[in-house]
C-alpha positions in Angstrom: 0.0 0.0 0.0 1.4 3.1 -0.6 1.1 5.9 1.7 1.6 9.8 1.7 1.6 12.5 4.1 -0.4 16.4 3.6 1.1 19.2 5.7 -1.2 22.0 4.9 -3.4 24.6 7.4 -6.4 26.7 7.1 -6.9 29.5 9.8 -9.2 32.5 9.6 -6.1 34.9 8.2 -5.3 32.8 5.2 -8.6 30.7 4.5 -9.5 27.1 3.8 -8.2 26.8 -0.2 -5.1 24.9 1.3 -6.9 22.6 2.9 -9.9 21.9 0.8 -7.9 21.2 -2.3 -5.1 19.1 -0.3 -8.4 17.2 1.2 -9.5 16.4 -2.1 -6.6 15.1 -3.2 -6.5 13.0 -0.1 -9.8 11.4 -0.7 -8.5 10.5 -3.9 -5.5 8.9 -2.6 -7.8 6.6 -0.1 -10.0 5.9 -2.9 -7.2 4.3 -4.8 -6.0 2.3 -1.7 -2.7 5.0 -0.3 -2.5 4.9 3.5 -2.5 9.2 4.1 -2.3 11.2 6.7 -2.3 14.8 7.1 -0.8 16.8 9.4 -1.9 20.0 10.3 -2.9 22.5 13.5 -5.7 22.2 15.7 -7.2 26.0 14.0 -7.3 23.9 11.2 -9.1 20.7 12.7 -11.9 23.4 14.6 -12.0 25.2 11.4 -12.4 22.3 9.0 -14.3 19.6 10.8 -16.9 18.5 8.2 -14.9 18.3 5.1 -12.4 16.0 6.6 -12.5 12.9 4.3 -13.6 9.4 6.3 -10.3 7.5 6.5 -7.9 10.1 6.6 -5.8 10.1 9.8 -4.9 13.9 11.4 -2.2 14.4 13.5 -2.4 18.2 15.2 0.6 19.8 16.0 1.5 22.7 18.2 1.7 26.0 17.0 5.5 26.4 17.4 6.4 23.4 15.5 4.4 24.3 12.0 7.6 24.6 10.2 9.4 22.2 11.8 10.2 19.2 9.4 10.9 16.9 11.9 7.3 17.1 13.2 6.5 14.7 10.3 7.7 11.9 12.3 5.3 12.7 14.8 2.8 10.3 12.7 5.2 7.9 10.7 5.5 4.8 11.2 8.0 4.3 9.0 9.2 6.3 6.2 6.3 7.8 3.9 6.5 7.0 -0.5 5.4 10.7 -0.7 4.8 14.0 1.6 2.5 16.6 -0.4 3.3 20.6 1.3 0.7 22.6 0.2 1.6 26.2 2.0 2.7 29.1 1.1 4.7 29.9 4.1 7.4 26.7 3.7 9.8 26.1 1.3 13.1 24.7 0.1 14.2 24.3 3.9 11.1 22.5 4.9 10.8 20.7 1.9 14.1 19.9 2.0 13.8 18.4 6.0 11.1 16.4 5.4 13.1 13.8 3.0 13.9 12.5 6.3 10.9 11.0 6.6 9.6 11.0 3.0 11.1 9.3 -0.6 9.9 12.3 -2.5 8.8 15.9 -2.1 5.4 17.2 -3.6 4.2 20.8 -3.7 1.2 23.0 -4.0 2.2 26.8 -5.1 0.5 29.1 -6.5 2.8 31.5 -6.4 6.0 30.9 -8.3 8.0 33.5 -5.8 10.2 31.0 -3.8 12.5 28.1 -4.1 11.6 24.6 -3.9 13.7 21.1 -3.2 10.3 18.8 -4.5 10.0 15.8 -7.3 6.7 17.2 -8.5 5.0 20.9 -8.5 1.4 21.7 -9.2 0.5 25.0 -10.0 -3.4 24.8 -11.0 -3.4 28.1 -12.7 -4.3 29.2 -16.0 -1.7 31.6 -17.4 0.9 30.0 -15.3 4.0 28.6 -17.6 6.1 25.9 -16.8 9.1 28.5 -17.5 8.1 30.1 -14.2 9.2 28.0 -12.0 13.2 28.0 -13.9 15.6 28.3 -11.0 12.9 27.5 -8.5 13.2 24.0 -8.7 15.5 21.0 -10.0 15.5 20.6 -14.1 14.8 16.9 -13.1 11.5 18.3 -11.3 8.0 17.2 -12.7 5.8 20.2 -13.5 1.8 20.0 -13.5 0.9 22.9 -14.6 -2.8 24.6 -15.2 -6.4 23.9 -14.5 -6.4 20.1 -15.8 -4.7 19.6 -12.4 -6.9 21.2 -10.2 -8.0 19.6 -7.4 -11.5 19.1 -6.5 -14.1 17.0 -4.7 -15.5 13.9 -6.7 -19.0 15.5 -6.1 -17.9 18.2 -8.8 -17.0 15.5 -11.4 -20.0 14.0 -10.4 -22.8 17.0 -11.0 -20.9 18.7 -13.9 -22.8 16.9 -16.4 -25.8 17.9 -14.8 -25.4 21.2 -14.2 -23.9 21.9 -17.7 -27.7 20.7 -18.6 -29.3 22.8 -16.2 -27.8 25.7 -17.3 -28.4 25.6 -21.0 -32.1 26.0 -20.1 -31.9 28.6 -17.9 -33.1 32.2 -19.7 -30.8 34.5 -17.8 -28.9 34.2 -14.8 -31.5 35.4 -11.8 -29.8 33.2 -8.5 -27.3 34.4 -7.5 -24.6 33.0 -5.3 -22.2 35.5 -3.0 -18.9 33.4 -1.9 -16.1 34.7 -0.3 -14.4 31.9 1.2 -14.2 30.0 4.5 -13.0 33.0 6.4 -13.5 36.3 4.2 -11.2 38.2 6.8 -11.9 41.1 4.7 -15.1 41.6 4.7 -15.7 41.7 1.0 -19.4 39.8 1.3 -20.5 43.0 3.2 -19.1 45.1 0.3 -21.0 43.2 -2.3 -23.6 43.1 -0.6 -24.2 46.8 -0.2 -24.6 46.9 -3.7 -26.4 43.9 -5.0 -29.4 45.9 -2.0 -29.6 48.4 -5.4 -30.2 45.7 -8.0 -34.4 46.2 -8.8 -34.6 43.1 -11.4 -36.0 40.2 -9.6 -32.5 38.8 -9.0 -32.3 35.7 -5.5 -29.7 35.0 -3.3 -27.5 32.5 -2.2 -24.8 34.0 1.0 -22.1 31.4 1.0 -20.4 31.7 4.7 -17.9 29.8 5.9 -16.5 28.1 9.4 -13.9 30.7 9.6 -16.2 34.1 9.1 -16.1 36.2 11.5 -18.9 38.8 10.0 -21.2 36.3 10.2 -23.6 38.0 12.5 -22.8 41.4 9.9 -24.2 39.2 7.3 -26.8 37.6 8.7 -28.6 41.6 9.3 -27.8 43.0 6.6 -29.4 39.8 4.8 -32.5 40.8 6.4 -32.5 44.4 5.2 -31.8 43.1 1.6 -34.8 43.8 -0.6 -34.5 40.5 -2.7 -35.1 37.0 -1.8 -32.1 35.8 0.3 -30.6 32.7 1.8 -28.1 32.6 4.5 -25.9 29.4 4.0 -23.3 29.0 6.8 -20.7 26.3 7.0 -22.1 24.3 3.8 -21.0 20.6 3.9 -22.1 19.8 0.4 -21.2 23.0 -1.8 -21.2 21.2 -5.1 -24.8 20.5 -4.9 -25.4 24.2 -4.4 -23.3 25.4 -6.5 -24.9 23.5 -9.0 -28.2 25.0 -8.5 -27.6 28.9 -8.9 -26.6 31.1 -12.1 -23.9 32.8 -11.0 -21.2 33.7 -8.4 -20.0 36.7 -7.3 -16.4 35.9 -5.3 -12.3 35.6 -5.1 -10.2 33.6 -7.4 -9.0 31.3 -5.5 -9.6 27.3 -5.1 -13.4 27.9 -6.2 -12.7 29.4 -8.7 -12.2 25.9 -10.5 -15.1 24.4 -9.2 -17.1 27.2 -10.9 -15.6 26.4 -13.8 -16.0 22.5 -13.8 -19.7 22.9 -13.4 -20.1 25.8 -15.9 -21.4 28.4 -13.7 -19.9 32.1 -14.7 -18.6 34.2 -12.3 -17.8 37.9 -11.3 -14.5 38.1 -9.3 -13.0 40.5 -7.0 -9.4 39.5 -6.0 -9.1 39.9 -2.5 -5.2 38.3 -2.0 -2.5 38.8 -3.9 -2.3 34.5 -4.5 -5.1 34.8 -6.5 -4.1 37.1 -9.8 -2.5 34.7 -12.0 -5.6 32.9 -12.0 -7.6 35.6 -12.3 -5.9 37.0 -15.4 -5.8 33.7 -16.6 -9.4 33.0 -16.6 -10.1 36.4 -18.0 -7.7 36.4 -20.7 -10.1 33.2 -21.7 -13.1 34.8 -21.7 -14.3 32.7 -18.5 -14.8 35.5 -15.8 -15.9 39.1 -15.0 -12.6 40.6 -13.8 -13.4 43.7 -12.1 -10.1 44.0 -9.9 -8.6 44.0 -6.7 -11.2 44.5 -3.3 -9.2 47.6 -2.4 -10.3 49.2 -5.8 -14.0 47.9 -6.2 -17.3 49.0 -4.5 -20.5 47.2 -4.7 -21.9 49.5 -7.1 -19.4 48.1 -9.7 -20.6 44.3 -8.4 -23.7 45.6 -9.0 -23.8 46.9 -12.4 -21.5 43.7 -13.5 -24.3 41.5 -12.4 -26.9 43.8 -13.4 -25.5 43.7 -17.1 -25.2 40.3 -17.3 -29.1 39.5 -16.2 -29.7 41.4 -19.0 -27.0 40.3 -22.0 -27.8 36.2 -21.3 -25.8 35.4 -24.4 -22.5 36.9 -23.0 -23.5 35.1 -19.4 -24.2 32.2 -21.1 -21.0 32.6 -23.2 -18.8 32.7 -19.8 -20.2 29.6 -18.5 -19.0 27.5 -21.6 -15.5 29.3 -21.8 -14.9 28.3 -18.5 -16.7 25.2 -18.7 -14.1 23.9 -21.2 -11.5 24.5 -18.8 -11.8 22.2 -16.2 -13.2 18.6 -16.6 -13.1 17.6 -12.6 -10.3 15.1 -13.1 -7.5 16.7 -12.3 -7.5 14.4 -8.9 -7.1 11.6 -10.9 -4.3 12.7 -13.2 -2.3 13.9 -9.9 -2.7 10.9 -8.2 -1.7 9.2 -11.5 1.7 10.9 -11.3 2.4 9.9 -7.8 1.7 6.2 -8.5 4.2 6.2 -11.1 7.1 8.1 -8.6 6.3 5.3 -6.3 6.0 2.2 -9.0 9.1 3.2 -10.7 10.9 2.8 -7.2 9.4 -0.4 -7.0 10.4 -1.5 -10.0 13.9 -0.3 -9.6 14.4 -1.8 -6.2 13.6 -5.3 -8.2 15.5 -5.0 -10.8 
């Protein structure tokens, strides 16, 4: 049986995206008969409790030994085929630590900014070139680059068939889904909300909150106020299935971003971390979002008129939604895991021969 290790977090400053794609991948690994583990902090546990795939063993660590390498042995039992370091805040050092207790290194970046000792790098975003990571990591390093290797849950693969359907008969996009994240530490569902209050044309919606918000009770009144028909969804265990059934998403560019995409539904995006702009070029360049720009320079009038002008131009909604349809298929998983198998049959092989 092969096995693995995840060493990601979430926590309200940085969000869940770290661990809900390294999850997802983990699921996949059980599913295809890996022992994994994941080690992580207790934020991240309390923060995370519902999405934690059945079979995955988590080991919490103290705070003061998150970037400690050596910490990985607090859950080995013997030396792991493959550790997967998803966070933004390790690199070479760690990474380099951890083949103590690990025959090879693989890492989750987004960012391209920092040096890396792995055997594999995925970097899920469109617009993101292999070239960027020259000097970052070894030549000998395997790159998986762009939005076939996004990670995300099997129910995404599962209902992208079906939403694809849904969506071709809908005759403009009138529910509308606000998502900001597990932990929207800045606030940006209050902005957006202040302006979708001015929309007059009928439009519902859906207010995506997560573990980690803290505005929650901010939310929860101004949804009252809110002159159209409004839902209040807090700590969603099954966001695919929603997801599925609304028209459109205002919201960041991070890790949902894909999931959007793999089920067709078109998006307007405010970038609210700086992780998040290759993507979001990316996706605009192709024609699959609504790029209005950075939280610091939007106000919810802007979110307003965006949505506004796309309940009434349904052929450029409906245009978005296949653009970024074609993207993402929801097998990126697969193809990941895939690539580890064959790291960990080739030394198999080798050690036979």
């Amino acid at each position: 049986m092969p096995s693995a290790i995840i060493r990601a977090d979430a926590s309200h400053s940085i969000g869940l995206g770290h661990m809900v794609r390294s999850t997802a991948l983990a699921a996949r690994l059980l599913e295809t008969g890996w022992n994994c583990r994941l080690l992580t902090s207790s934020e991240s546990v309390a923060l995370f409790p519902a999405r934690i795939p059945a079979g995955l063993e988590v080991v919490t660590i103290p705070e003061d030994d998150l970037s400690n390498p050596e910490r990985l042995g607090t859950a080995a039992a013997d030396k792991y085929d493959v550790a997967i370091i998803d966070h933004y805040s390790l690199s070479r050092d760690y990474e380099s630590g951890a083949r103590s207790w690990a025959d090879h290194i693989m890492v989750i970046d987004d960012l391209a900014d920092r040096p890396h000792d792995c055997d594999v790098l995925l970097d899920q975003n469109l617009g993101r070139r292999a070239d960027d990571y020259d000097g970052l990591v070894a030549p000998s390093c395997r790159l998986l680059i762009g939005p076939d290797f996004s990670l995300l849950g099997e129910q995404f693969s599962r209902l992208r068939v079906a939403s694809l359907a849904r969506l071709e008969q809908v005759r403009k996009p009138e529910r509308v889904m606000v998502n900001f994240g597990g932990s929207d530490p800045h606030n940006a569902t209050l902005l957006v909300l202040e302006g979708l209050a001015k929309i007059e044309n009928g439009i519902m919606l859906d207010i995506v909150l997560g573990s980690g918000a803290g505005n929650a009770d901010d939310v929860e009144a101004m949804a009252r106020r809110l002159g159209q028909p409004c839902t209040v969804h807090r700590s969603v265990e099954d966001m695919a299935d929603l997801l599925a059934r609304c028209d459109l998403v205002v919201g960041a560019c991070g890790s949902s971003a894909w999931e959007r995409c793999c089920l067709g539904v078109p998006s307007v995006v405010v970038v609210t971390g700086d992780d998040q702009w290759t993507g979001a070029r990316g996706l605009s360049d192709a024609d699959a979002i609504i790029l209005l720009g950075a939280l610091d320079e939007v106000d919810g009038l802007v979110v307003a008129a965006a949505v506004a002008a796309l309940h009434g131009d349904p052929e450029r909604w409906r245009a978005l939604g296949a653009n970024a349809s074609r993207l993402v298929d929801g097998a990126g998983r697969s193809r990941v895991e895939q690539t580890l198998r064959e790291l960990v049959d080739g030394d198999r092989e080798a050690a036979m021969a």
